[in-house]
MIDOSE-1310 file (N, C-alpha, C; in nm, 2 decimals, decimal comma, always signed):
residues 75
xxxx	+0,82/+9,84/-9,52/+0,93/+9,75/-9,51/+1,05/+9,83/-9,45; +1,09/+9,75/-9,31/+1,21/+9,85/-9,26/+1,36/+9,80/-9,37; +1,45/+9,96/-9,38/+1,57/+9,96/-9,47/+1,67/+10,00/-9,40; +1,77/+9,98/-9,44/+1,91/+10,05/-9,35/+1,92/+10,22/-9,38
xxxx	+1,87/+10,22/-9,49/+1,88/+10,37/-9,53/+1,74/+10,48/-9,40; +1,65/+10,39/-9,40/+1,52/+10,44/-9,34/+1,59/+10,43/-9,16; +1,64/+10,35/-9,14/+1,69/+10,30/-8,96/+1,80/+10,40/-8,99; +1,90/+10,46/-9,07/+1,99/+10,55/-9,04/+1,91/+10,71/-9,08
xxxx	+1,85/+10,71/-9,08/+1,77/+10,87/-9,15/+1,69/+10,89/-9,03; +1,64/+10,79/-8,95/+1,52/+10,77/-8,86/+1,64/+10,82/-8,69; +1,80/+10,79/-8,69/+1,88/+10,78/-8,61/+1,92/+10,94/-8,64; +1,91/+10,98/-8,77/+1,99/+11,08/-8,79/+2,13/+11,18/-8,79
xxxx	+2,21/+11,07/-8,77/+2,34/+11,11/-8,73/+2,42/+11,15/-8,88; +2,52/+11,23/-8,88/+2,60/+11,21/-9,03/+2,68/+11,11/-9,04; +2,75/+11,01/-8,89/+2,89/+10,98/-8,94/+2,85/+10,84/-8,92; +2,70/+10,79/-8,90/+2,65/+10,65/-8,90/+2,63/+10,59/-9,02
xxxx	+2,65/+10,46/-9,06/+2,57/+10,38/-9,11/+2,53/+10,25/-9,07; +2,45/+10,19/-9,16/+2,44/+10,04/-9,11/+2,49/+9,93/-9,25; +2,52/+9,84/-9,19/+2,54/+9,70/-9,27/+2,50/+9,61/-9,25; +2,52/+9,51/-9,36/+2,49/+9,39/-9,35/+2,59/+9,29/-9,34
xxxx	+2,66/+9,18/-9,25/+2,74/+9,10/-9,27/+2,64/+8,98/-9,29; +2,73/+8,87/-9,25/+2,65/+8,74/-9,29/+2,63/+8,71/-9,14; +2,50/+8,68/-9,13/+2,39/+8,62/-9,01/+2,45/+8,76/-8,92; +2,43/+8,85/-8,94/+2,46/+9,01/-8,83/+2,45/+9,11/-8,92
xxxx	+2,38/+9,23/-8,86/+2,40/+9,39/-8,92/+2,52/+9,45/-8,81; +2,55/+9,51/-8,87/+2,67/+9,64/-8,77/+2,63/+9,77/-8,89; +2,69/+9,88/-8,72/+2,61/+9,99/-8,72/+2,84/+10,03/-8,74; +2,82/+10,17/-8,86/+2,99/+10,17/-8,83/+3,00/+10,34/-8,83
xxxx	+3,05/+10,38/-8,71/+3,06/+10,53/-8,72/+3,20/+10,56/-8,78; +3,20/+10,66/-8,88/+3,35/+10,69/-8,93/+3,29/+10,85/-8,99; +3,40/+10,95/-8,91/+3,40/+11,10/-8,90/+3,44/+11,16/-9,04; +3,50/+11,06/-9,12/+3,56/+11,09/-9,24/+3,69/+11,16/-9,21
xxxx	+3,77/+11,16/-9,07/+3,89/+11,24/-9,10/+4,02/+11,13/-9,04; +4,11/+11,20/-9,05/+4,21/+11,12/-9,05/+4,30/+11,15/-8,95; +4,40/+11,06/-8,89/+4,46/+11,08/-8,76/+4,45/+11,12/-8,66; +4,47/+11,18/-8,62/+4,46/+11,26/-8,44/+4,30/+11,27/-8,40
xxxx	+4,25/+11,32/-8,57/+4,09/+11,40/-8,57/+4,01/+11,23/-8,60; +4,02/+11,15/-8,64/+3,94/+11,05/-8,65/+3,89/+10,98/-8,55; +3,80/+10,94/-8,59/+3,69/+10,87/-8,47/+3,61/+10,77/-8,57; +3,67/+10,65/-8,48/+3,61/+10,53/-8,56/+3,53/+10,42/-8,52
xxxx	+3,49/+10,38/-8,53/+3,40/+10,28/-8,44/+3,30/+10,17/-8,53; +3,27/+10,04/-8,46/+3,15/+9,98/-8,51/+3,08/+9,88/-8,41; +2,95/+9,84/-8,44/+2,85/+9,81/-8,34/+2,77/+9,71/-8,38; +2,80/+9,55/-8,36/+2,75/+9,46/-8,38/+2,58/+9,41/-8,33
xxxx	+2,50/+9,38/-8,42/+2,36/+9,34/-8,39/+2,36/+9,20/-8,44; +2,35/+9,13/-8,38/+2,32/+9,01/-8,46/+2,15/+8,93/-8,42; +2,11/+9,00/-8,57/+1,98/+8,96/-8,63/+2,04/+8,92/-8,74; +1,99/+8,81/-8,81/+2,02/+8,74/-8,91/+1,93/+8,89/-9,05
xxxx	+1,82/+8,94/-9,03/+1,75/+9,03/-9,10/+1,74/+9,14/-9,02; +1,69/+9,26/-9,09/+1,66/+9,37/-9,06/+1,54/+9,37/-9,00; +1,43/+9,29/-9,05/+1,27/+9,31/-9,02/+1,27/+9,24/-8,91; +1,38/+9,18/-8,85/+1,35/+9,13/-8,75/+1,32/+9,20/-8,57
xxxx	+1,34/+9,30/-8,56/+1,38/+9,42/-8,52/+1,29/+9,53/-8,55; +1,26/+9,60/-8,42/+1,13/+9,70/-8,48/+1,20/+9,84/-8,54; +1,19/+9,91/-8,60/+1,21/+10,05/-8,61/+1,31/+10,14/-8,47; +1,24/+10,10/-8,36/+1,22/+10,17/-8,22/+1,36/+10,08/-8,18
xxxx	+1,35/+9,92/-8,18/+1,50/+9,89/-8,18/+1,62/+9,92/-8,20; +1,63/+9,96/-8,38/+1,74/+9,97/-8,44/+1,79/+10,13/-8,37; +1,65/+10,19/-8,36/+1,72/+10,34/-8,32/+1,80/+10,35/-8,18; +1,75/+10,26/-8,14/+1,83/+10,24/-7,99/+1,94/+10,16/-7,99
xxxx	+1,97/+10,05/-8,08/+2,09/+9,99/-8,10/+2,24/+10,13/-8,18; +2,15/+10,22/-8,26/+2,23/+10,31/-8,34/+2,29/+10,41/-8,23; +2,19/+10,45/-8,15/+2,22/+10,53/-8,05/+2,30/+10,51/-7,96; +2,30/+10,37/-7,94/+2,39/+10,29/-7,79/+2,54/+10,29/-7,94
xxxx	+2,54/+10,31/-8,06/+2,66/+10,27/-8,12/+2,73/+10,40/-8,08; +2,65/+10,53/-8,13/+2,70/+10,68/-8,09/+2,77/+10,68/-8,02; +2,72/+10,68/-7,85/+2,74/+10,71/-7,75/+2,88/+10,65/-7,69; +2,90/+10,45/-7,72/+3,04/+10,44/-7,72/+3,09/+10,49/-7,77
xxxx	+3,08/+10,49/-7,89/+3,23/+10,54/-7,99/+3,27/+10,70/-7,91; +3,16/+10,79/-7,91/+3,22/+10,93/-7,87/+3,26/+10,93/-7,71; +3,22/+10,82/-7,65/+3,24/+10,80/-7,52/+3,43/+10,78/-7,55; +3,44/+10,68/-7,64/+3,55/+10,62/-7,67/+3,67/+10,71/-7,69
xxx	+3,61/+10,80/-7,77/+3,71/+10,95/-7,83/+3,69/+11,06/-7,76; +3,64/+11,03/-7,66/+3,66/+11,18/-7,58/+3,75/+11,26/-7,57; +3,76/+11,39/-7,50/+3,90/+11,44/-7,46/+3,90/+11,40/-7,36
């Protein structure tokens, strides 16, 4: 059974997770720091479920979340 914990471990990033809203998951990067140094971001999927979505999906949806957000906070 695919899990949010298994799709973010499988992504391996530290500053990812995933959620659940209602009828959508979002993927939310947060650096844990604060002002100048923070980098924040989040990344809407809308699947009503997780299983709906292969493994190989979610990793590519997590990855396309990375790449804006750091694209976003670059220097």
């Amino acid at each position: 059974m695919l899990t949010a914990k298994k799709i973010i471990k499988e992504i391996g990033h530290p500053h990812l997770n995933l959620y659940r809203g209602e009828g959508y998951q979002y993927f939310v990067y947060d650096n844990g720091k604060e002002g100048d140094a923070m980098v924040y971001g989040d990344y809407s999927v809308y699947t009503h479920r997780i299983n709906y979505l292969s493994l190989e999906q979610w990793v590519a949806y997590g990855n396309d979340c990375i790449k804006e957000v750091e694209k976003e906070f670059a220097p």
